[in-house]
PyMOL Python script that loads the backbone (N, CA, C, O; Angstrom):
from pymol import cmd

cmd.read_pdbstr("""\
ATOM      1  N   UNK A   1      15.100 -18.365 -11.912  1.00  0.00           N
ATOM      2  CA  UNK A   1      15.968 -17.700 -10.932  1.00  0.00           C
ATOM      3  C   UNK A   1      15.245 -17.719  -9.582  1.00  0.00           C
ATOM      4  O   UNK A   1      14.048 -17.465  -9.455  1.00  0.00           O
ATOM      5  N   UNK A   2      16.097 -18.051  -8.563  1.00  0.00           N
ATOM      6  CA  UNK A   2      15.507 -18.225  -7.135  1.00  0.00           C
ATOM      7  C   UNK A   2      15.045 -17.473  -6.917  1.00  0.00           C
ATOM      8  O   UNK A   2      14.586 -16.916  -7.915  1.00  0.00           O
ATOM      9  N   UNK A   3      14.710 -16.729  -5.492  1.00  0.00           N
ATOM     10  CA  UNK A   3      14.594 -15.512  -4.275  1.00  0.00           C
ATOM     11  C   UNK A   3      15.713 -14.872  -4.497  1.00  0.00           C
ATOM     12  O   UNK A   3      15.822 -13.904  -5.251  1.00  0.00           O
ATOM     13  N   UNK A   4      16.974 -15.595  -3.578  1.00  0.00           N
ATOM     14  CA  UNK A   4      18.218 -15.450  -3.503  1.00  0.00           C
ATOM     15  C   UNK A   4      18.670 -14.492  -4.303  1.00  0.00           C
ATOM     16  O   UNK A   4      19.121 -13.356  -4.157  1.00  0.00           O
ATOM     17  N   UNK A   5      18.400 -15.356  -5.354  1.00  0.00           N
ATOM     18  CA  UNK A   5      19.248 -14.305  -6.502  1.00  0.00           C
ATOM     19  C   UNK A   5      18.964 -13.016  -7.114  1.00  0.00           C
ATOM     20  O   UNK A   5      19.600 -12.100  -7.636  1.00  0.00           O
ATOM     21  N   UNK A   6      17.130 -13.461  -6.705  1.00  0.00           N
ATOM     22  CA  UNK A   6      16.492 -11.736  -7.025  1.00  0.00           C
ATOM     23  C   UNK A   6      17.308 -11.117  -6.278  1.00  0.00           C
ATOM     24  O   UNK A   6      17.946 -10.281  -6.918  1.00  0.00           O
ATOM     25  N   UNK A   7      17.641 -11.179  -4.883  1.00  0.00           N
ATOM     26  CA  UNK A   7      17.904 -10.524  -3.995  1.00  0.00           C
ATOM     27  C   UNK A   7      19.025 -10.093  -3.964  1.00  0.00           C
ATOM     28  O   UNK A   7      19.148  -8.885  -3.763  1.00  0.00           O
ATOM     29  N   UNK A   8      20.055 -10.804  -4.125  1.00  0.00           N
ATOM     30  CA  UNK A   8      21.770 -10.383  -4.627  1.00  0.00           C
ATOM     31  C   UNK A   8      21.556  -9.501  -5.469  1.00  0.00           C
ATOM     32  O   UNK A   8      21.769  -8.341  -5.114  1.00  0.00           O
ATOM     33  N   UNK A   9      20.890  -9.852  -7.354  1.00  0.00           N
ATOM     34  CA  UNK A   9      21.138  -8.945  -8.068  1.00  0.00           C
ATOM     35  C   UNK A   9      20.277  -7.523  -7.469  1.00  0.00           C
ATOM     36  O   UNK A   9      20.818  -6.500  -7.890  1.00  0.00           O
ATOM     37  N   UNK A  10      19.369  -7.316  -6.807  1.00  0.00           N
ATOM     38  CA  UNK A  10      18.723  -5.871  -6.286  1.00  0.00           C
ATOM     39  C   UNK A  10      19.724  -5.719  -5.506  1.00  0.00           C
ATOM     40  O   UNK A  10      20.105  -4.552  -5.595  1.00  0.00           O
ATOM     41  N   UNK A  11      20.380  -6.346  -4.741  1.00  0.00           N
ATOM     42  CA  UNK A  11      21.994  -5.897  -3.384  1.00  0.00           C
ATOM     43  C   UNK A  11      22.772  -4.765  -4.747  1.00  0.00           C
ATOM     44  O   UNK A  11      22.832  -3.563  -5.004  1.00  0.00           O
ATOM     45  N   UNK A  12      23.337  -6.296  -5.412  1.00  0.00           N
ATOM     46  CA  UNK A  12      24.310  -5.092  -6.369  1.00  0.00           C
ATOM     47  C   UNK A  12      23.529  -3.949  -6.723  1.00  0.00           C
ATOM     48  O   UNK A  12      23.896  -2.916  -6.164  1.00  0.00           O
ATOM     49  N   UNK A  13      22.388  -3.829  -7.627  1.00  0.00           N
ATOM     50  CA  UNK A  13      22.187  -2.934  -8.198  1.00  0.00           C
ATOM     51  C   UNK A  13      21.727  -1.739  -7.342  1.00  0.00           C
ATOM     52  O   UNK A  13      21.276  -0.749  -7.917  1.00  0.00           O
ATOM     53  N   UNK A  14      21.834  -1.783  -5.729  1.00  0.00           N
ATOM     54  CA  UNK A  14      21.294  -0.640  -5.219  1.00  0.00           C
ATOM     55  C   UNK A  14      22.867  -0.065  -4.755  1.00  0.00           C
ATOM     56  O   UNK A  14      23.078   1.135  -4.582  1.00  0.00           O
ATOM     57  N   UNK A  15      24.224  -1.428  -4.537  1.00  0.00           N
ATOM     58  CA  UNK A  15      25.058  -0.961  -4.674  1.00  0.00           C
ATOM     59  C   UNK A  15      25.608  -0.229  -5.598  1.00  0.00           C
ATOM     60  O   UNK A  15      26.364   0.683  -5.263  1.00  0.00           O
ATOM     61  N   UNK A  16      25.377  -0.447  -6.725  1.00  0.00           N
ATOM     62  CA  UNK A  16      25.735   0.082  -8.006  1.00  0.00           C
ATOM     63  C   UNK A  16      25.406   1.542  -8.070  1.00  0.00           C
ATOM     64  O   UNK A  16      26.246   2.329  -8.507  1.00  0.00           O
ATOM     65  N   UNK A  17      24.310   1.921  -7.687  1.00  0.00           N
ATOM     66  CA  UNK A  17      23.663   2.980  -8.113  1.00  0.00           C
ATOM     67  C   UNK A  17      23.690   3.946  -7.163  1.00  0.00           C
ATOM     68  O   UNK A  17      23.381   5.128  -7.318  1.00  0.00           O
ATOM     69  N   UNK A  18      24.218   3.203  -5.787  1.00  0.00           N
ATOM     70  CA  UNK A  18      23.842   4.213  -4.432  1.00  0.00           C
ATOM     71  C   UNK A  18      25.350   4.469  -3.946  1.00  0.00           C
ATOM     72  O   UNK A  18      26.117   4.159  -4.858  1.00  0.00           O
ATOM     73  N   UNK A  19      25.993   4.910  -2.863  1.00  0.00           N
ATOM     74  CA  UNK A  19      26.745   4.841  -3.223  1.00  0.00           C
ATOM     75  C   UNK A  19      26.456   4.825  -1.184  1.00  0.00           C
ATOM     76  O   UNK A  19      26.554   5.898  -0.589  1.00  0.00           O
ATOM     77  N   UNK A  20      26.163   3.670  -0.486  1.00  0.00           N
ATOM     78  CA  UNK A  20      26.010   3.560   0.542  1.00  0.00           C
ATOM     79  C   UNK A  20      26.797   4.133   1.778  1.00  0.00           C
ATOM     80  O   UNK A  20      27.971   3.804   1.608  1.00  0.00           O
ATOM     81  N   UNK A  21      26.680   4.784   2.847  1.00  0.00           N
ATOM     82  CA  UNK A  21      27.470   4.723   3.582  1.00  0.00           C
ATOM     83  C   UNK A  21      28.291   4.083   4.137  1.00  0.00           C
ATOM     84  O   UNK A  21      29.417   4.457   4.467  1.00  0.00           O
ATOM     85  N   UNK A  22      27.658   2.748   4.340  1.00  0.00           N
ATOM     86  CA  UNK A  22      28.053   1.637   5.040  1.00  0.00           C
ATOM     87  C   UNK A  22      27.524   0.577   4.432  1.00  0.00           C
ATOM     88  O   UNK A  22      26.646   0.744   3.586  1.00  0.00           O
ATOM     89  N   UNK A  23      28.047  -0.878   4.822  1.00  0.00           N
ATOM     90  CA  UNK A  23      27.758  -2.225   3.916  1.00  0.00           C
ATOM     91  C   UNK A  23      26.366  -2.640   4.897  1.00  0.00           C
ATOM     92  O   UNK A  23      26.203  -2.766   6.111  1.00  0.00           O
ATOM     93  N   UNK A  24      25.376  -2.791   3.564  1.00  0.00           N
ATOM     94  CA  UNK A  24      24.105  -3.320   4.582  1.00  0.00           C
ATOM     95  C   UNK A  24      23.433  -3.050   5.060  1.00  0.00           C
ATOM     96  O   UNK A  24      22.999  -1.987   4.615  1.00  0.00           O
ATOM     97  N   UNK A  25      22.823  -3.457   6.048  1.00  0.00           N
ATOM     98  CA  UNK A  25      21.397  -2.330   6.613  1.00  0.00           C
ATOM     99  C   UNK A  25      21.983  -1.447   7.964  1.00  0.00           C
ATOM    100  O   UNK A  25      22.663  -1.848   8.908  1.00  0.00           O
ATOM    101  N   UNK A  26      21.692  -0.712   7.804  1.00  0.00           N
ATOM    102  CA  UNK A  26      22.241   0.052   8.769  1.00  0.00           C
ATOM    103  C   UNK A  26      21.387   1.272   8.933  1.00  0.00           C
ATOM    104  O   UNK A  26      20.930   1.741   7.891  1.00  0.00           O
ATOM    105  N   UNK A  27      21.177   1.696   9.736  1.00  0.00           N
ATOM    106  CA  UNK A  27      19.900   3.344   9.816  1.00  0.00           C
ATOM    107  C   UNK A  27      20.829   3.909   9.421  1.00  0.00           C
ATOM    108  O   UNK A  27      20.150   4.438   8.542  1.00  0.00           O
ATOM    109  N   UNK A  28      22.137   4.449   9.182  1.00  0.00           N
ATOM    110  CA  UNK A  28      22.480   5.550   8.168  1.00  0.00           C
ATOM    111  C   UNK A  28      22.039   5.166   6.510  1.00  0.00           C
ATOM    112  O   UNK A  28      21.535   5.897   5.658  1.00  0.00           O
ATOM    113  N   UNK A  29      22.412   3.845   6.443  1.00  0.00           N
ATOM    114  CA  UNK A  29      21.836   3.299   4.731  1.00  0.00           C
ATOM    115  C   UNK A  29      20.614   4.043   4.823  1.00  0.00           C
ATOM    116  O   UNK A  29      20.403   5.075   4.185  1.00  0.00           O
ATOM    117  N   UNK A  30      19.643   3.395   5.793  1.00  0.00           N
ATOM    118  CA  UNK A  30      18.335   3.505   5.797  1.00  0.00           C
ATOM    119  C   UNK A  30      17.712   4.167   5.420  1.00  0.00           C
ATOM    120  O   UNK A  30      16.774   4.015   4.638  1.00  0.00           O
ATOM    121  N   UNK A  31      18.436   5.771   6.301  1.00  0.00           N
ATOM    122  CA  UNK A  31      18.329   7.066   6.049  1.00  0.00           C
ATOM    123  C   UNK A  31      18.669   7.542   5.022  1.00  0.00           C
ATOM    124  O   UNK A  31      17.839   8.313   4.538  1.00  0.00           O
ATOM    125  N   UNK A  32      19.824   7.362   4.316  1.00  0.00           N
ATOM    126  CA  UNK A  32      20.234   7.454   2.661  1.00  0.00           C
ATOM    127  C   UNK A  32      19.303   6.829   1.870  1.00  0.00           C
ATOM    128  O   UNK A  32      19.352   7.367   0.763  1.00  0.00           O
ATOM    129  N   UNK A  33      18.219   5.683   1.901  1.00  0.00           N
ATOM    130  CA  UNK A  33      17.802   5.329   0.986  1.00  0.00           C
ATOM    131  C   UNK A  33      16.368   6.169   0.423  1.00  0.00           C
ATOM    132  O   UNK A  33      15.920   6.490  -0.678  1.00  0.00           O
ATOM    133  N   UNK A  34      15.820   6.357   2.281  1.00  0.00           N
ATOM    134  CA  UNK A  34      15.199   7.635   1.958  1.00  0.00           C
ATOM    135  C   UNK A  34      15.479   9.098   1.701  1.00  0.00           C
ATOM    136  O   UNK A  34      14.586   9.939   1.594  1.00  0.00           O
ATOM    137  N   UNK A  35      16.644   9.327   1.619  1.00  0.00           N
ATOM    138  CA  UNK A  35      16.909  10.511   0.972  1.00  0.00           C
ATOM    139  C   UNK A  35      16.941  10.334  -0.442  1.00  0.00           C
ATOM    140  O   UNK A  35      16.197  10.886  -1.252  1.00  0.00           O
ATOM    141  N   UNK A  36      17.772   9.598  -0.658  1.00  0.00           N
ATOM    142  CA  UNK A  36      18.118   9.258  -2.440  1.00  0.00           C
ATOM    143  C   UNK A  36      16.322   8.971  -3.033  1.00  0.00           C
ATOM    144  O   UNK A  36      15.937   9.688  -3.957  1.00  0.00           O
ATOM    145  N   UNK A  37      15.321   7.899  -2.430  1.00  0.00           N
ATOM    146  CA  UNK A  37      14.365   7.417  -2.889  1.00  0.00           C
ATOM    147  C   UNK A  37      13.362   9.174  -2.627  1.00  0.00           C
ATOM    148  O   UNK A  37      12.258   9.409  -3.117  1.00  0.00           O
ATOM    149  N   UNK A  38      13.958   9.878  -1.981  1.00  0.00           N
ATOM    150  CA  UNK A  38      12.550  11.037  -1.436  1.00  0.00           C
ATOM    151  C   UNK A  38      11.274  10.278  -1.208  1.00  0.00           C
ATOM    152  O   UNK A  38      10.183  10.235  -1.776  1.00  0.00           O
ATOM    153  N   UNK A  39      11.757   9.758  -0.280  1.00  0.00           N
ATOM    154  CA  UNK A  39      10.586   8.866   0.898  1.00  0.00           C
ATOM    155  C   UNK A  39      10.593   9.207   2.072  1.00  0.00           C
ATOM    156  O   UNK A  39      11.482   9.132   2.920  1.00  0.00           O
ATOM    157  N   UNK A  40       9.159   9.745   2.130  1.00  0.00           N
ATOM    158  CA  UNK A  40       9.189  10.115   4.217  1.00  0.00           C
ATOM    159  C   UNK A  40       9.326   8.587   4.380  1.00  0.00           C
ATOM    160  O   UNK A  40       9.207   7.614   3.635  1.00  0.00           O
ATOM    161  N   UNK A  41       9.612   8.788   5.614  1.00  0.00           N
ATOM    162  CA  UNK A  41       9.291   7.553   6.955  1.00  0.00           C
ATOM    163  C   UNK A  41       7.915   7.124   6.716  1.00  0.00           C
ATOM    164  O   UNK A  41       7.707   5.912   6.683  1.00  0.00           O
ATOM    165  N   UNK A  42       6.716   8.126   6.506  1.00  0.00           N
ATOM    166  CA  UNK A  42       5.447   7.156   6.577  1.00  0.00           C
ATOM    167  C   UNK A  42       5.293   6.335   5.272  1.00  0.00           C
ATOM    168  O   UNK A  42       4.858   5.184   5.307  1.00  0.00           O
ATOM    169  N   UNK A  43       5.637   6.914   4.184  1.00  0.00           N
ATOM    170  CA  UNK A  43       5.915   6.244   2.558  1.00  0.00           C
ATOM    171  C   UNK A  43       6.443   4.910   2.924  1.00  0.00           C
ATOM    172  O   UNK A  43       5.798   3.934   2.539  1.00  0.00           O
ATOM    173  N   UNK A  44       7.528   4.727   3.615  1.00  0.00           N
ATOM    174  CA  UNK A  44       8.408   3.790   3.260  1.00  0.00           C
ATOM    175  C   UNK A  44       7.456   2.393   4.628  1.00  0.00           C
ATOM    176  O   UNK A  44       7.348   1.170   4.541  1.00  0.00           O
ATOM    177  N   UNK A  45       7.108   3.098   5.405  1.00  0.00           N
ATOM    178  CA  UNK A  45       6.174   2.214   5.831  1.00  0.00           C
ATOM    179  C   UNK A  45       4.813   1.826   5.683  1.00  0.00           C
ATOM    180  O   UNK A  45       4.112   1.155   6.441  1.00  0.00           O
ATOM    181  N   UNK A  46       4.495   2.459   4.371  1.00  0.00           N
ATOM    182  CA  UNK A  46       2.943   2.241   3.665  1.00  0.00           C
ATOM    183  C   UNK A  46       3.524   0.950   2.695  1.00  0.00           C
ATOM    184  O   UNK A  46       3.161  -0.223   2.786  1.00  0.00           O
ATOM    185  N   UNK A  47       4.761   1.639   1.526  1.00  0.00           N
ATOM    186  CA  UNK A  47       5.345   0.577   1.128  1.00  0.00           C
ATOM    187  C   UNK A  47       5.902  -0.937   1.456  1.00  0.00           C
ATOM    188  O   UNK A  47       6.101  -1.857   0.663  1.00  0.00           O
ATOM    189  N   UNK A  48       6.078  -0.900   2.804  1.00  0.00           N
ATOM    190  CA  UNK A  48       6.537  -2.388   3.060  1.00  0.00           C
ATOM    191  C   UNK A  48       5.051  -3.069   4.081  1.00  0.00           C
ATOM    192  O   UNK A  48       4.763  -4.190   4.500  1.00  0.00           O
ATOM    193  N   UNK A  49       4.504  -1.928   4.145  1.00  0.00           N
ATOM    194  CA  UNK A  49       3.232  -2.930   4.997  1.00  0.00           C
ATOM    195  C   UNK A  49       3.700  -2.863   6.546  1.00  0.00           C
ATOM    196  O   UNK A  49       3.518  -3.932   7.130  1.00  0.00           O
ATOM    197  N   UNK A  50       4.233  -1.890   7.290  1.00  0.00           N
ATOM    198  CA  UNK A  50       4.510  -1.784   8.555  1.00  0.00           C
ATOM    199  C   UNK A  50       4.133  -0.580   9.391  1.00  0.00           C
ATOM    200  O   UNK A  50       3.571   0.340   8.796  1.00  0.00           O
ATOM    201  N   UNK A  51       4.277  -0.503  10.200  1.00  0.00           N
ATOM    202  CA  UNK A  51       4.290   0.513  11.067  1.00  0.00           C
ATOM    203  C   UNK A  51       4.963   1.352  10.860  1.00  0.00           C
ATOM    204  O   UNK A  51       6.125   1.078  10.559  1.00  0.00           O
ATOM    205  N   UNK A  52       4.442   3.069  10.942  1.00  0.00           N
ATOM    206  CA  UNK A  52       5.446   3.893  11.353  1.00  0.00           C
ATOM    207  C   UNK A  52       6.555   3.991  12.217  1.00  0.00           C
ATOM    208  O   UNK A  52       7.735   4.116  11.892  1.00  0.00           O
ATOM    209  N   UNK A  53       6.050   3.922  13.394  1.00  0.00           N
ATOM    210  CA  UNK A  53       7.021   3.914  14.472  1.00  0.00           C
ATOM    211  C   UNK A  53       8.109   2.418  14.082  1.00  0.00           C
ATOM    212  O   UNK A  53       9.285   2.706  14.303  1.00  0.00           O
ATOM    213  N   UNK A  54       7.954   1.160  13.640  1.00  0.00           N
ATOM    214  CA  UNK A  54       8.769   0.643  13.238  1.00  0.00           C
ATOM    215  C   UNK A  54       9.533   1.002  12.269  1.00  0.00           C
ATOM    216  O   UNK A  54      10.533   0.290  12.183  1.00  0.00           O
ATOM    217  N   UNK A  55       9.450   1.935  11.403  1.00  0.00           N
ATOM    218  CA  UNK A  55      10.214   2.583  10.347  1.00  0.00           C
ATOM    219  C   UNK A  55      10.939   3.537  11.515  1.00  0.00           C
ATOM    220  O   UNK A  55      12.154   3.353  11.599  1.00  0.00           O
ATOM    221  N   UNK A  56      10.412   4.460  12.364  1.00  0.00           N
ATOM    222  CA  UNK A  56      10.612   5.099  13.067  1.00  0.00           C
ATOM    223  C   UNK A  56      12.290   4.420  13.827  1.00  0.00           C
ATOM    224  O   UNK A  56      13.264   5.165  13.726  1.00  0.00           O
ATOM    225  N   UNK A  57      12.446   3.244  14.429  1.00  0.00           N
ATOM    226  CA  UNK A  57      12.802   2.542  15.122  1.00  0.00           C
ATOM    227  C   UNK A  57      14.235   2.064  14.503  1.00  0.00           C
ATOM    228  O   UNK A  57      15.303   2.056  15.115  1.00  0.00           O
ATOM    229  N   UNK A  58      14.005   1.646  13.080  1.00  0.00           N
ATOM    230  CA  UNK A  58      14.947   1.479  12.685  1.00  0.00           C
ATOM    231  C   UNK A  58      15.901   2.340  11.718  1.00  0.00           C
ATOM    232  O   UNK A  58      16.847   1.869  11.086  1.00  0.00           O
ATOM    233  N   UNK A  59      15.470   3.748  11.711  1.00  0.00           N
ATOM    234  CA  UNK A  59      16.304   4.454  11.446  1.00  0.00           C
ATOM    235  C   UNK A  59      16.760   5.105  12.294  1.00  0.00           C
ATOM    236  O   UNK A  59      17.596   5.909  11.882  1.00  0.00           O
ATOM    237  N   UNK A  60      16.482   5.124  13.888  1.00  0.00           N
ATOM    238  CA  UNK A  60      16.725   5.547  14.802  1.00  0.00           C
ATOM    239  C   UNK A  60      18.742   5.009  14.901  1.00  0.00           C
ATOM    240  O   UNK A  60      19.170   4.144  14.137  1.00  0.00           O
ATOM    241  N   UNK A  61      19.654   5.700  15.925  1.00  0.00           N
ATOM    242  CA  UNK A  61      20.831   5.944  15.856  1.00  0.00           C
ATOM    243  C   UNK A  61      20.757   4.409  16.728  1.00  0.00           C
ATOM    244  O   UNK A  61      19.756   4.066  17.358  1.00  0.00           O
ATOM    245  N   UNK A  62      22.093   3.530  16.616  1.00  0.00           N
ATOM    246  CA  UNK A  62      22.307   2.053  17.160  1.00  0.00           C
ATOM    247  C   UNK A  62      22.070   2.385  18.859  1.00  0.00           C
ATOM    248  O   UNK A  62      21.430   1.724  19.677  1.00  0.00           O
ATOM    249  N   UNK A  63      22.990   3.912  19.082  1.00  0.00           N
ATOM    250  CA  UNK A  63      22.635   3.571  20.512  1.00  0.00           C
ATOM    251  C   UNK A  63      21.912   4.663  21.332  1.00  0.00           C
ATOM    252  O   UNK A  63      22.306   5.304  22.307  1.00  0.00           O
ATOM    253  N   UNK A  64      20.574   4.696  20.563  1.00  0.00           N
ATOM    254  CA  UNK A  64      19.405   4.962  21.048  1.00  0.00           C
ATOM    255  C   UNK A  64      18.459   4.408  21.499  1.00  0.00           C
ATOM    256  O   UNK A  64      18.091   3.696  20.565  1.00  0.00           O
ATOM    257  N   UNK A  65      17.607   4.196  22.554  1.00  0.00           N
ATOM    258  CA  UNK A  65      16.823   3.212  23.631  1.00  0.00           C
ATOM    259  C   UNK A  65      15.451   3.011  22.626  1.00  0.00           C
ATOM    260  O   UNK A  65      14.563   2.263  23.036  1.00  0.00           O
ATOM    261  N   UNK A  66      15.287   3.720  21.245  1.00  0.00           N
ATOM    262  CA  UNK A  66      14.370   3.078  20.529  1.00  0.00           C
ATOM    263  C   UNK A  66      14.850   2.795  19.634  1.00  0.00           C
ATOM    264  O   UNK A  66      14.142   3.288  18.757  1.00  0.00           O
ATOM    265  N   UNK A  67      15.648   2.289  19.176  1.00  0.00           N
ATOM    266  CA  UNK A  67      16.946   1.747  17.814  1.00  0.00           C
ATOM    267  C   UNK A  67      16.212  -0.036  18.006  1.00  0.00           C
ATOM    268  O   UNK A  67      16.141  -0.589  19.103  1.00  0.00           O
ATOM    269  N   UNK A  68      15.830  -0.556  16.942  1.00  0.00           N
ATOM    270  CA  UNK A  68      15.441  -1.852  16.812  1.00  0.00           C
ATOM    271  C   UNK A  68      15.868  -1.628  15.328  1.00  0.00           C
ATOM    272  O   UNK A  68      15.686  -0.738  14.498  1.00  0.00           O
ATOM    273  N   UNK A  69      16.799  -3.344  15.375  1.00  0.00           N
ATOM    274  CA  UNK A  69      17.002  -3.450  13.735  1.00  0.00           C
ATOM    275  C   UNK A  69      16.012  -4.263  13.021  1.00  0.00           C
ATOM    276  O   UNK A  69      15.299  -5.223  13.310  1.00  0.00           O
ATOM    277  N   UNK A  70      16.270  -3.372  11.748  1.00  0.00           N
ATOM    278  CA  UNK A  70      15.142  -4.143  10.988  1.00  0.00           C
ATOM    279  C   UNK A  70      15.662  -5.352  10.159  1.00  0.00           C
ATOM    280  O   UNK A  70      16.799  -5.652   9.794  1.00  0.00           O
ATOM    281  N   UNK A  71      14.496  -5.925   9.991  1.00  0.00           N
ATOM    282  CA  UNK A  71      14.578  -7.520   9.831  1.00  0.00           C
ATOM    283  C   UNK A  71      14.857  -7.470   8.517  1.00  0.00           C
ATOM    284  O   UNK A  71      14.425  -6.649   7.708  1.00  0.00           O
ATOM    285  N   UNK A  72      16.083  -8.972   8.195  1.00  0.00           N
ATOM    286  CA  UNK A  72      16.549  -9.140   7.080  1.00  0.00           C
ATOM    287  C   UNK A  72      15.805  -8.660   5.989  1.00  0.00           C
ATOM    288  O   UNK A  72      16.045  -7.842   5.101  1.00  0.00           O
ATOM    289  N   UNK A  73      14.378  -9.713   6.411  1.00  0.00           N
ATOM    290  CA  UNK A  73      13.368  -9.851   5.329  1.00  0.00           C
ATOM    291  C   UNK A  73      12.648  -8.432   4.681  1.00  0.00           C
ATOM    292  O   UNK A  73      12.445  -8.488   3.468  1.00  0.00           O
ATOM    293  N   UNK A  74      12.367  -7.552   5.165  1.00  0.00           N
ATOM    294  CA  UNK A  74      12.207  -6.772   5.226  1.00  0.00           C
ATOM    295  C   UNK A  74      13.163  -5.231   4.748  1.00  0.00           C
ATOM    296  O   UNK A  74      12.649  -4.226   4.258  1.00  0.00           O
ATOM    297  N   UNK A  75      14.277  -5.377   4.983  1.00  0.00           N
ATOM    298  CA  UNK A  75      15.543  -4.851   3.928  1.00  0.00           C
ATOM    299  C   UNK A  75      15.510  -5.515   2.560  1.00  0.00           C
ATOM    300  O   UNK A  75      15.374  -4.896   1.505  1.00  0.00           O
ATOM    301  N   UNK A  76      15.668  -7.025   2.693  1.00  0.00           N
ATOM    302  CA  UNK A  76      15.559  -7.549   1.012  1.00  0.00           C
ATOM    303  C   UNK A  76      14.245  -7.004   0.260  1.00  0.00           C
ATOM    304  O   UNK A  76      14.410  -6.220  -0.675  1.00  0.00           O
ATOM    305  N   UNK A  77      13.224  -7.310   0.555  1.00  0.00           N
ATOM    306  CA  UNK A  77      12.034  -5.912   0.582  1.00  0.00           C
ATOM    307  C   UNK A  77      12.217  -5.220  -0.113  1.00  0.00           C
ATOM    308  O   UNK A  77      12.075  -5.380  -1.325  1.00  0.00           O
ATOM    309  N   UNK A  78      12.726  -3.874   0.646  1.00  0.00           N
ATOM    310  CA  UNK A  78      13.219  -2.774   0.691  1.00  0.00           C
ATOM    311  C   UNK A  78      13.668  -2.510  -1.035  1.00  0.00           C
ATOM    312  O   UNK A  78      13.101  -1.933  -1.963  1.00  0.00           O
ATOM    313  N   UNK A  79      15.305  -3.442  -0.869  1.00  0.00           N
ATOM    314  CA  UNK A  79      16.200  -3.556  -2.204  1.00  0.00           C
ATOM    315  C   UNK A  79      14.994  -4.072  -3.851  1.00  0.00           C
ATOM    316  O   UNK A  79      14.958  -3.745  -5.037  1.00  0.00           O
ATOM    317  N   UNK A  80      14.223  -4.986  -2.961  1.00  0.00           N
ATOM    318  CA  UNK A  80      13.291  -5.183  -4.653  1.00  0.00           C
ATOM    319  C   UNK A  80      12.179  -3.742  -4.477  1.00  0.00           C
ATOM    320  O   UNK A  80      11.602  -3.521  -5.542  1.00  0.00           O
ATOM    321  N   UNK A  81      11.924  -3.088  -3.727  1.00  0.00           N
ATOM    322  CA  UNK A  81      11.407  -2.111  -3.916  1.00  0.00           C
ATOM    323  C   UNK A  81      12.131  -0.932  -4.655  1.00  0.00           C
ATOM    324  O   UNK A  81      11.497  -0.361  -5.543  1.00  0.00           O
ATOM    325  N   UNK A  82      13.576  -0.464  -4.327  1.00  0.00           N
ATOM    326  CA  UNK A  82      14.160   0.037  -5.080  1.00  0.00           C
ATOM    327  C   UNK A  82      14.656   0.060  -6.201  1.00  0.00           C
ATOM    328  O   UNK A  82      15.128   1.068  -6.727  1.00  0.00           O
ATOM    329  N   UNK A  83      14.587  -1.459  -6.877  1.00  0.00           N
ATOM    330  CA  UNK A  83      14.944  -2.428  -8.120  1.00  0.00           C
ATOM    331  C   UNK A  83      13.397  -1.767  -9.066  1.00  0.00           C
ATOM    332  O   UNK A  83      13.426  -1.622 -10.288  1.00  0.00           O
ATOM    333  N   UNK A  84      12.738  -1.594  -8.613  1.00  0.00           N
ATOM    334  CA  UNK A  84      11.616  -1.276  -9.195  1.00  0.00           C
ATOM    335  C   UNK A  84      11.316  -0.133  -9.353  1.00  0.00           C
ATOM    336  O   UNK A  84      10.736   0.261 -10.365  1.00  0.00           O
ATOM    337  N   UNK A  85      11.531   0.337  -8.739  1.00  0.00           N
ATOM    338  CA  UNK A  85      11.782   1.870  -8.619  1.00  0.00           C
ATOM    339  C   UNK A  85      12.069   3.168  -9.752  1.00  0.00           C
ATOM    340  O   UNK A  85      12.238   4.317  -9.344  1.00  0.00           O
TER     341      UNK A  85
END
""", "prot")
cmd.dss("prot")
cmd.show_as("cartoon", "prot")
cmd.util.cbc("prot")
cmd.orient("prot")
């Protein structure tokens, strides 16, 4: 089995299980995933290997002057982190 497909089946299964606000990455998901996961902001950026303030950034609101979206790669990430979970 590819990447890809890891990655679809962790999509569904966080769809499955979560019950998202919105389709995809989005800082409200974001924010839901750390609620549902009970992950601070610094957790979830120890876990992916980033910065706070970049965790910071992208759960920030779309039209806030520090709102940066986070990178695909880095959401797919995310989803095999929760697959594991």
């Amino acid at each position: 089995m590819d990447y890809f497909n890891v990655v679809i089946d962790a999509l569904v299964l966080v769809v499955v299980m979560m019950n998202f606000p919105e389709i995809g990455y989005t800082p409200a998901n974001l924010r839901y995933v750390l609620e549902q996961m009970r992950w601070t902001q610094k957790e979830l950026a120890e876990r992916l290997n980033v910065s706070l303030r970049g965790v910071q950034a992208w759960v920030a609101d779309v039209d806030k002057p520090a709102h940066r979206d986070m990178p695909v790669s880095q959401w797919q990430a995310l989803l095999v982190l929760i697959q594991a979970a």
